[in-house]
N, C-alpha and C positions, 0 to 999 in steps of 0.2 A: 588578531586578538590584541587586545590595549593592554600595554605592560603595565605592570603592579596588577590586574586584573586576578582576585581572589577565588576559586573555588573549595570546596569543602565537598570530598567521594567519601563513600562507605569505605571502610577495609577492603571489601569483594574487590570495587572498582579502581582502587589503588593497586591492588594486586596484580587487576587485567593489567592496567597502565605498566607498571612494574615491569611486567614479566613480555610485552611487547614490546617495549624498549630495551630491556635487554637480550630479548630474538633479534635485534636489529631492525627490526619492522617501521620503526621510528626515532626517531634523535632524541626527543624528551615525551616526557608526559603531556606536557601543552599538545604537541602534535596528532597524542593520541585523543586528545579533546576534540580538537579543530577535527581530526576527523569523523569524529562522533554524532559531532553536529550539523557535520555537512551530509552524511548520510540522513541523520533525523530530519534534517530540513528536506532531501530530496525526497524522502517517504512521506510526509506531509503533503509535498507537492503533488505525488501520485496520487495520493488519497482524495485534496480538492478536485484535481481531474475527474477521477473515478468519480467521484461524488456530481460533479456538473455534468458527467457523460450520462447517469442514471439519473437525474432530473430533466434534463430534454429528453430523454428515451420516454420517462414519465409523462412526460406533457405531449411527445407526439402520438403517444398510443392513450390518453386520455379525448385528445383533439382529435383523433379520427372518427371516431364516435361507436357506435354498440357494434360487437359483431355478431350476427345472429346465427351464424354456423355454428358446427360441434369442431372448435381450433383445434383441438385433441386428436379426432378420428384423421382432419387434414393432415395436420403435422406426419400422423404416421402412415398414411398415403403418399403425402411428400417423399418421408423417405424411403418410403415401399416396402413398412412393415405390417403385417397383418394388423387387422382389426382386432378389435379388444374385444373378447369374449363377453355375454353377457346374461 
């Protein structure tokens, strides 16, 4: 993080800071920042993934084309559950 670089926390979040730094958990406040953000940033990243795994999942079960079975009754034949009452 670039020195002189200013943030502005709620009370709440000054308090986390606070009170994790003085558990020992961290040396200053800055550090509880950097790691905040480095978490933030790594859950972001899971989310694009997630997000780009369920748009090719999207496109390759649109690109297969209709399926004319009952997928429901398969699926639970698949896994060798009774048929559905009806």
């Amino acid at each position: 993080m670039a020195a002189g670089t200013v943030f502005t926390a709620s009370h709440r979040f000054e308090e986390i800071a606070q009170r994790l730094v003085a558990a020992g958990r961290y040396n200053s406040q800055s550090e509880v920042l950097e790691a905040a953000l480095d978490a933030l940033e790594r859950e972001e990243c899971d989310e694009e993934a997630k997000e780009a795994w369920l748009e090719d999942a999207l496109e390759a079960g649109f690109s297969s084309g209709v399926y004319e079975g009952d997928a429901f009754a398969d699926v639970r034949r698949e896994l060798g559950l009774s048929e559905r009452p009806r």
